[in-house]
Structures are given as C-alpha cells and as structure tokens.
N, CA and C of each residue as an Amber inpcrd file, in Angstrom:
protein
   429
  76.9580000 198.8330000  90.3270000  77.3380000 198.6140000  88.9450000
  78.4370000 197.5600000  88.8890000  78.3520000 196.4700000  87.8840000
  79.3220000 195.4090000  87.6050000  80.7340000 196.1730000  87.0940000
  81.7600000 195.3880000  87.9650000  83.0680000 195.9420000  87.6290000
  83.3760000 196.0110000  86.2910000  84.6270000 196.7100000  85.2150000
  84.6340000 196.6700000  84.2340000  85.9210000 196.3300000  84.0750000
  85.9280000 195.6130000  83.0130000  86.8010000 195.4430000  82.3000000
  87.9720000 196.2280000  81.3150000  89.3410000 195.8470000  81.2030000
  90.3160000 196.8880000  80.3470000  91.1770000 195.7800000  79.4340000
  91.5810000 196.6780000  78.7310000  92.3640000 196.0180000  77.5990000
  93.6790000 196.5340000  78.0540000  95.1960000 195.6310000  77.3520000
  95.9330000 196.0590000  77.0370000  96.8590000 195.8370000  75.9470000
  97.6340000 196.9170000  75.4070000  97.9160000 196.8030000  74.1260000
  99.0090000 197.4450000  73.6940000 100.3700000 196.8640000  73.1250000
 101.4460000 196.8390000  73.3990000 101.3810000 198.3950000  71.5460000
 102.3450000 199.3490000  72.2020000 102.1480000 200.4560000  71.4880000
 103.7090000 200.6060000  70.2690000 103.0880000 199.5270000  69.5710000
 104.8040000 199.6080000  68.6650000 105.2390000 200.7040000  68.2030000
 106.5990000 201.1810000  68.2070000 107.2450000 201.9790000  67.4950000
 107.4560000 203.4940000  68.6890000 106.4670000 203.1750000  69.9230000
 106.2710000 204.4550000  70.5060000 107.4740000 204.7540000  71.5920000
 108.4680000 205.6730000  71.4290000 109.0530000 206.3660000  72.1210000
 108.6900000 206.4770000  73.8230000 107.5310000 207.1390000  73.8640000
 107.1620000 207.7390000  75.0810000 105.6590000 207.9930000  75.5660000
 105.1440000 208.6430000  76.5480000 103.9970000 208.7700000  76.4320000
 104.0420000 209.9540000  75.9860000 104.4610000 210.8960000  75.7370000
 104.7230000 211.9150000  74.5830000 104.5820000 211.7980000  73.3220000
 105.3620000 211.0190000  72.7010000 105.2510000 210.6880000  71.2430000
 103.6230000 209.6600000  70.8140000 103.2040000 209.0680000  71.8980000
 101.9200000 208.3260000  72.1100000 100.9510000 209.5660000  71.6910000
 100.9680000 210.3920000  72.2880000  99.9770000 211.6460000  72.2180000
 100.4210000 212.5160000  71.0940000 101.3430000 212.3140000  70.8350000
 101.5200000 213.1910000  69.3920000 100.7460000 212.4930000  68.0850000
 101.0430000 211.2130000  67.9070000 100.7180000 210.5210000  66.9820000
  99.3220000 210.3230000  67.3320000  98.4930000 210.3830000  68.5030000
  96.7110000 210.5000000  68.4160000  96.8300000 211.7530000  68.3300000
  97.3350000 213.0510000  67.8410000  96.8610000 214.4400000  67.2500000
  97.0230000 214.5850000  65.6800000  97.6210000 213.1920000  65.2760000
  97.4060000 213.3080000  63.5310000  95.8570000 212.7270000  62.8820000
  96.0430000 213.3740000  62.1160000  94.5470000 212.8630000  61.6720000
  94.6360000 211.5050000  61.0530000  95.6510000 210.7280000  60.5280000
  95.3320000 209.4110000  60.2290000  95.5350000 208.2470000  61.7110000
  95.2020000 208.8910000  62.7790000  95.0330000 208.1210000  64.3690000
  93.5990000 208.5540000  64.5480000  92.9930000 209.3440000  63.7340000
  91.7450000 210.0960000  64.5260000  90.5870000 209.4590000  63.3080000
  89.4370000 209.3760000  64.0890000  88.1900000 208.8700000  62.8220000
  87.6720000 210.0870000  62.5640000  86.3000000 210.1480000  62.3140000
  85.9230000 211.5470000  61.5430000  85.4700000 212.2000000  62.5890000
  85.2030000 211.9650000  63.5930000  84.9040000 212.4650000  64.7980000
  86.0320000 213.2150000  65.4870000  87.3000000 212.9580000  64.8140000
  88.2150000 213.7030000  65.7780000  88.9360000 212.8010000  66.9800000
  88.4050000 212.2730000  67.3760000  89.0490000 210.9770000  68.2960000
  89.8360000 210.4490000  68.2640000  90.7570000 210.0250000  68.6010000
  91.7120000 208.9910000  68.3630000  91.2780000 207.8650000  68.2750000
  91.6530000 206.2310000  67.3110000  91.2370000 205.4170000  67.7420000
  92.4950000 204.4480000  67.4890000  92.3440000 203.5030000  67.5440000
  93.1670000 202.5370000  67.1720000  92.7480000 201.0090000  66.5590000
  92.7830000 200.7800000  65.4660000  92.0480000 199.9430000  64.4530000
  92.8650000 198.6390000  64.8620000  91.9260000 197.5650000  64.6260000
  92.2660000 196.5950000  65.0980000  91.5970000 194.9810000  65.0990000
  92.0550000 194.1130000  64.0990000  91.7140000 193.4040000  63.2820000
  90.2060000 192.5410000  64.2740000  90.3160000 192.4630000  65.2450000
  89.7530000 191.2450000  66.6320000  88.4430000 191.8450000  66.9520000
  87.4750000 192.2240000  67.3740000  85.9400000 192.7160000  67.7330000
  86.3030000 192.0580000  69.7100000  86.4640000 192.6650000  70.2330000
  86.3960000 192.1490000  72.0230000  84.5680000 191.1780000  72.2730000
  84.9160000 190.4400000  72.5830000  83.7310000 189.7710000  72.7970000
  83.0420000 190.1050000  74.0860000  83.8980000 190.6300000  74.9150000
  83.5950000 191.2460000  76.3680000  83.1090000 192.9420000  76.1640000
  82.7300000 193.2980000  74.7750000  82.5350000 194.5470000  74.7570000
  81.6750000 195.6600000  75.5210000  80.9010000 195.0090000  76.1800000
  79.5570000 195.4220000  77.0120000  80.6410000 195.9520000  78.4380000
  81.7510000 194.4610000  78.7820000  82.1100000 194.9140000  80.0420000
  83.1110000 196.2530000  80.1530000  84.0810000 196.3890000  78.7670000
  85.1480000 197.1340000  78.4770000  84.4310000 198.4070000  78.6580000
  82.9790000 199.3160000  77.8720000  82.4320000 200.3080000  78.0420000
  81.5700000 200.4620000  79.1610000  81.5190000 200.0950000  80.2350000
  81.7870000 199.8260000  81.5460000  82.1530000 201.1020000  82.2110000
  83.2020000 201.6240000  81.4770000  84.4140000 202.5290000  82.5010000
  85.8120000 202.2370000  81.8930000  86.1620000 201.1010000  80.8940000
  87.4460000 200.5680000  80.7000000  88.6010000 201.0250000  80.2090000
  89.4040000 201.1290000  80.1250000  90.4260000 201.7650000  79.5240000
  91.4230000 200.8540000  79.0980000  92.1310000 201.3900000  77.6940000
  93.0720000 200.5180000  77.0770000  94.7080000 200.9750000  77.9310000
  95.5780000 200.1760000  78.5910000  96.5410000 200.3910000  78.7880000
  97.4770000 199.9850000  77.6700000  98.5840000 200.6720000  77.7500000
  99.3240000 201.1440000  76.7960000 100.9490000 200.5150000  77.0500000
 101.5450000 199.4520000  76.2850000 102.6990000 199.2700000  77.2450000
 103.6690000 199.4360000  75.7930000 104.6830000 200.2230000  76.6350000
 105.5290000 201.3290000  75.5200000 106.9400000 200.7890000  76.2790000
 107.5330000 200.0960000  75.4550000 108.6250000 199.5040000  75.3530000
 108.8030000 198.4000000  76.5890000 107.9960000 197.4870000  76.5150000
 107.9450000 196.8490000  77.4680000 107.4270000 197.2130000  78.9990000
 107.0890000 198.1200000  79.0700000 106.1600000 198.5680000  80.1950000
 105.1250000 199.4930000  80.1460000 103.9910000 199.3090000  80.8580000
 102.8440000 200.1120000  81.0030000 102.9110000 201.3300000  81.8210000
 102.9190000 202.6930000  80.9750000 103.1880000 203.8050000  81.4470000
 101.6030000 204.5870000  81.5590000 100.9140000 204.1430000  80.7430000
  99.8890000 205.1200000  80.5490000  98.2860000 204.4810000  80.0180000
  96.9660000 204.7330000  79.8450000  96.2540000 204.1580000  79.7780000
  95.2620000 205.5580000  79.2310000  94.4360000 205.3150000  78.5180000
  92.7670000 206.1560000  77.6500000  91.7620000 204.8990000  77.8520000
  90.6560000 206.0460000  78.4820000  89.0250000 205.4380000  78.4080000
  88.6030000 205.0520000  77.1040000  88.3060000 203.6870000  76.9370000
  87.6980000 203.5870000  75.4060000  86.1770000 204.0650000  75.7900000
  85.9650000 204.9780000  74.8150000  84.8830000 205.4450000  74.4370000
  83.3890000 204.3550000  73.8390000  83.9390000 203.8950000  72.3390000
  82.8440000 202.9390000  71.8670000  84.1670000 202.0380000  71.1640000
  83.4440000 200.9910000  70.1440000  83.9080000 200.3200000  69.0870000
  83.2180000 200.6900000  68.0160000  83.7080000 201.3450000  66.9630000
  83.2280000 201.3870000  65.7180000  83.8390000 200.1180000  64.7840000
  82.6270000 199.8280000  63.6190000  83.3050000 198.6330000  62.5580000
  83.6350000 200.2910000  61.6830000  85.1720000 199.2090000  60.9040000
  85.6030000 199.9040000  59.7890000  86.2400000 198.9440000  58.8280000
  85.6550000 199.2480000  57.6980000  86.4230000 198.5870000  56.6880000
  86.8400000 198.8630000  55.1890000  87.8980000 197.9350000  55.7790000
  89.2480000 198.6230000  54.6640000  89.3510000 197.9930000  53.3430000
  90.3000000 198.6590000  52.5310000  90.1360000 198.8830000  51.5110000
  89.8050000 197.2970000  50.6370000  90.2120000 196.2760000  51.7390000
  90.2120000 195.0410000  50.8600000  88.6840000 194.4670000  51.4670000
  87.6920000 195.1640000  52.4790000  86.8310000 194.7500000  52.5870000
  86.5430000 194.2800000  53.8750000  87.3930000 193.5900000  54.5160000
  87.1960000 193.0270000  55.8500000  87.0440000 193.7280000  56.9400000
  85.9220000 193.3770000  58.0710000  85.4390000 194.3050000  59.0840000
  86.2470000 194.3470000  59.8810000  86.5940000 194.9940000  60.2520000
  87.8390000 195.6520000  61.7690000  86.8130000 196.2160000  62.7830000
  87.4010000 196.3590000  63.7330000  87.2350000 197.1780000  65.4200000
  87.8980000 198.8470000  65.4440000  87.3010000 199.4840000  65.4760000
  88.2730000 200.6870000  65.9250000  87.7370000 200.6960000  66.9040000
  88.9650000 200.7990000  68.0370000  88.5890000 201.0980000  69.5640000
  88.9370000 203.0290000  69.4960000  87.5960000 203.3740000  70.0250000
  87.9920000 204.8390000  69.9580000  88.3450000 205.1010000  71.5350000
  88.8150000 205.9380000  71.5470000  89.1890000 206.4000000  72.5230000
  89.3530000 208.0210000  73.3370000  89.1190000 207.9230000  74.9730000
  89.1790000 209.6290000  74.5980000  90.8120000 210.0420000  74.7730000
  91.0000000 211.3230000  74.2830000  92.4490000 211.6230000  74.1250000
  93.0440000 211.8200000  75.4680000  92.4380000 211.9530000  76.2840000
  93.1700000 212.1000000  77.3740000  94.1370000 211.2550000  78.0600000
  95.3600000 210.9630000  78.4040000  96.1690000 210.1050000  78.1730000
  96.1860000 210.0800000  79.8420000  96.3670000 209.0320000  80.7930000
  96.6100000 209.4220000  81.9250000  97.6290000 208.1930000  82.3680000
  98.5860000 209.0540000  82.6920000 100.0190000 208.6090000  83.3500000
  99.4070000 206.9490000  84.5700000 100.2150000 206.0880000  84.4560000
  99.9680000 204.8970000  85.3900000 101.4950000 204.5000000  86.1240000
 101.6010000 204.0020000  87.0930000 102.6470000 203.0120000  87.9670000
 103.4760000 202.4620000  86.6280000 104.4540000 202.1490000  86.0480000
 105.5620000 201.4200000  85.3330000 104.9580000 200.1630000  85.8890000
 104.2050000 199.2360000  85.1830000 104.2750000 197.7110000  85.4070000
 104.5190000 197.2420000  84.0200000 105.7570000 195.9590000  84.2450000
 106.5010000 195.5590000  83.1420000 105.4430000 194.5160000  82.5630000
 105.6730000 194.4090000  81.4360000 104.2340000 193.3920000  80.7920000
 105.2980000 192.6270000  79.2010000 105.5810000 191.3500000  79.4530000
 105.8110000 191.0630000  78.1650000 105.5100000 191.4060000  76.6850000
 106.2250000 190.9140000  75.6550000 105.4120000 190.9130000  74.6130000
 104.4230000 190.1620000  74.0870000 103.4060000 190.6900000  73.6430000
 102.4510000 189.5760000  72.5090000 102.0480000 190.3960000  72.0500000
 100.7600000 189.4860000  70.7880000 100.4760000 190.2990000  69.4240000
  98.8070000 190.6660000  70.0830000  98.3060000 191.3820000  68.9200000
  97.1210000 192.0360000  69.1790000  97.0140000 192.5960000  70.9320000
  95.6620000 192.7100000  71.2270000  95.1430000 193.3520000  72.7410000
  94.8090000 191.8890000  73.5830000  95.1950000 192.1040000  75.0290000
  94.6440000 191.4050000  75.4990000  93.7980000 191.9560000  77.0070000
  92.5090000 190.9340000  77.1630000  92.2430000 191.7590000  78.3750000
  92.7050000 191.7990000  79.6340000  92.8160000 192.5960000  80.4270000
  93.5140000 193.1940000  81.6350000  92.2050000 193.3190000  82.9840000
  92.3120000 192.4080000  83.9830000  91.5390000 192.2940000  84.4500000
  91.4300000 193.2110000  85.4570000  90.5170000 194.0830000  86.6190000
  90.7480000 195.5670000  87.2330000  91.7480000 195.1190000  88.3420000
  91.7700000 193.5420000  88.7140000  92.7410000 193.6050000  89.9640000
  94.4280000 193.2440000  89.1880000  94.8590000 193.4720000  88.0930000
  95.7620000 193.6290000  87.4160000  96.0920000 194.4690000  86.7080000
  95.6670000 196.1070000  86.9280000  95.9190000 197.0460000  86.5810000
  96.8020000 197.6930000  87.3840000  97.2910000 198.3570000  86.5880000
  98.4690000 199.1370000  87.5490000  97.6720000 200.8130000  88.3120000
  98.0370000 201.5640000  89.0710000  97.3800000 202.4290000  89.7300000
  98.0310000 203.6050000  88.8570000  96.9410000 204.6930000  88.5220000
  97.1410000 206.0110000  88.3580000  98.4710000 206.5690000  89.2800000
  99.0430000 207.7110000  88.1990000  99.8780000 208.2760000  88.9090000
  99.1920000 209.1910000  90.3420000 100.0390000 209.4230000  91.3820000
  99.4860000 210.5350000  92.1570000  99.4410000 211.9270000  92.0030000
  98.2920000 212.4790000  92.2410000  98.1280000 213.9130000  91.4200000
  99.7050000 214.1790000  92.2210000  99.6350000 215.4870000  91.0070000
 100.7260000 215.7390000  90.9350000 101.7020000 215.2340000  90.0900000
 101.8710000 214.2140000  90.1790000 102.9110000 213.5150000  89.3760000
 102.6660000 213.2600000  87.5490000 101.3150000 213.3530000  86.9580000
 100.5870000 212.7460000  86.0580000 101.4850000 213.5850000  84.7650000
 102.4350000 215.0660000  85.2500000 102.6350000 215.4690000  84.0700000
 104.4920000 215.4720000  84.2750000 105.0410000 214.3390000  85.0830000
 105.9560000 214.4340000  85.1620000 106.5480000 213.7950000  83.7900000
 108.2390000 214.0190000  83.4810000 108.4110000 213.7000000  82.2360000
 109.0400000 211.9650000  82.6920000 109.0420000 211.0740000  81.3940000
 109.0190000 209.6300000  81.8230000 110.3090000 209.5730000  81.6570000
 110.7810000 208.3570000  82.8780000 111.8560000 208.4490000  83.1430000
 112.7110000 207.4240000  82.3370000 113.7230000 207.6290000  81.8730000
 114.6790000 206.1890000  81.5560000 113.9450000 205.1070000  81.3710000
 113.8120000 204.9790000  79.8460000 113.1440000 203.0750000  80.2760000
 113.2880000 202.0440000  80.8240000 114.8660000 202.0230000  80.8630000
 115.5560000 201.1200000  81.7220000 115.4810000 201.3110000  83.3690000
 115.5880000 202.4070000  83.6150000 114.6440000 202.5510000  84.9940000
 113.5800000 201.9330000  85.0620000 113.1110000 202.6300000  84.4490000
 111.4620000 202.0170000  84.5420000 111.3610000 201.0120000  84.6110000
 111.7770000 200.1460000  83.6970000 111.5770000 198.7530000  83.8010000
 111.9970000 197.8680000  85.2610000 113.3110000 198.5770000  85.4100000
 114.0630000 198.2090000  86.8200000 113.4020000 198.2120000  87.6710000
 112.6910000 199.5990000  88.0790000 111.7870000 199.9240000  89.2580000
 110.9770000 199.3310000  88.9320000 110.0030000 199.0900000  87.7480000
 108.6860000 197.8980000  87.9130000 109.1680000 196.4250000  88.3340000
 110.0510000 196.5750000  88.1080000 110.5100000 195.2030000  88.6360000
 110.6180000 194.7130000  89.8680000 110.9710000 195.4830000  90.3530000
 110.9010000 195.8360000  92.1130000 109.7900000 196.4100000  93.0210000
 109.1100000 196.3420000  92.2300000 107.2720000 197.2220000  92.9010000
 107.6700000 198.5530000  93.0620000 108.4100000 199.3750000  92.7160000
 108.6350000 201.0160000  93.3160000 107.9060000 201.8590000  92.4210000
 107.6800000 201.7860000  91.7540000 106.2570000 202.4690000  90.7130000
 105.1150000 201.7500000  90.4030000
C-alpha cells in the first residue's frame, strides 16, 4: 500500500491536549454524526493520499503534542453559502514527541518522514509538561 499522507494544523486558542479534547466533546466541534471535525475553508487536493491512514497533527502553542486519524472530508456550507471542508476526525487523540513547528495560517501537509513519533506506551496519558519545556526539549531532540 502507497504511503500516506498527514496534515498539520496549528490549534488556536488551545491550552493543552486536554482542553483540545474537551472542546471536540462539544457539540458545536462535532457534525451530526457525533465526530469531531474541524471546518476549514481549503478542500486538500491530496485527499485520496491523507485517507490513506493520515492523521491531522495538532500544534498547540507552538509545538506538536498530539495528532487524530482523519476519518473522511465532508462539504459544508455556511450560512453565506460557500463550500468548506470539514475534516472529520476520530476522537481519539494520541499523544506525539514535542516537535516545535512555526506559525502559519490554514493546514499544511506533513510529509510521513516529518512526523514526529507516537508517545511510548505508557507514556500516552501522561499530563503535558510546561510549554516552555516543551518547546526547549523539542528543540534539542529529547522528545
């Protein structure tokens, strides 16, 4: 099977990977299915490769803590008419290595040899540390 492709996508306003998962248990994060998704003006043109296996990583205050399997792309459109992307996603949130990632706008794609590695079992429900750590230690390869 052809490798797949991931997105990543900078998570404004989010605290933690805690508060990440709180806000996909409200229902205006979830479509009618219950899912979480995250709406989003752009359609991925690589969409075939992203449902693949892909997952959106998540970078929460300047670093990538955590990452969800996108499920599909649904169109949705809003109230003024124009077609959007909802990337759905499944809720399962899974902890990743701290790799520091600038800012920019919308998603961009994340290629598999530029992903950061799953936490090691065990570790996936540890609580996140200091951002400023974090950032420190991604800086230094130690997560």
């Amino acid at each position: 099977m052809a490798e797949h492709l991931n997105l990543v996508k900078l998570s404004v306003g989010t605290e933690s990977v805690e508060s990440l998962s709180l806000w996909h248990q409200k229902p205006e994060a979830q479509g009618p299915d219950g899912l979480p998704r995250h709406v989003t003006r752009m359609w991925p043109k690589r969409e075939d490769e992203i449902l693949r296996g892909g997952s959106i990583y998540w970078v929460i205050k300047g670093v990538i803590l955590c990452r969800q399997r996108v499920v599909r792309f649904d169109e949705v459109r809003g109230l003024d008419g124009i077609r959007r992307c909802a990337i759905v996603l499944d809720p399962k949130l899974v902890r990743t290595g701290a790799t520091r990632k600038r800012a920019f706008q919308g998603w961009r794609y994340l290629p598999m040899s530029d992903t950061p590695p799953d936490l090691l079992k065990g570790r996936e429900n540890e609580e996140d540390l200091p951002h400023e750590l974090s950032r420190a230690l991604a800086d230094i390869g130690v997560l």
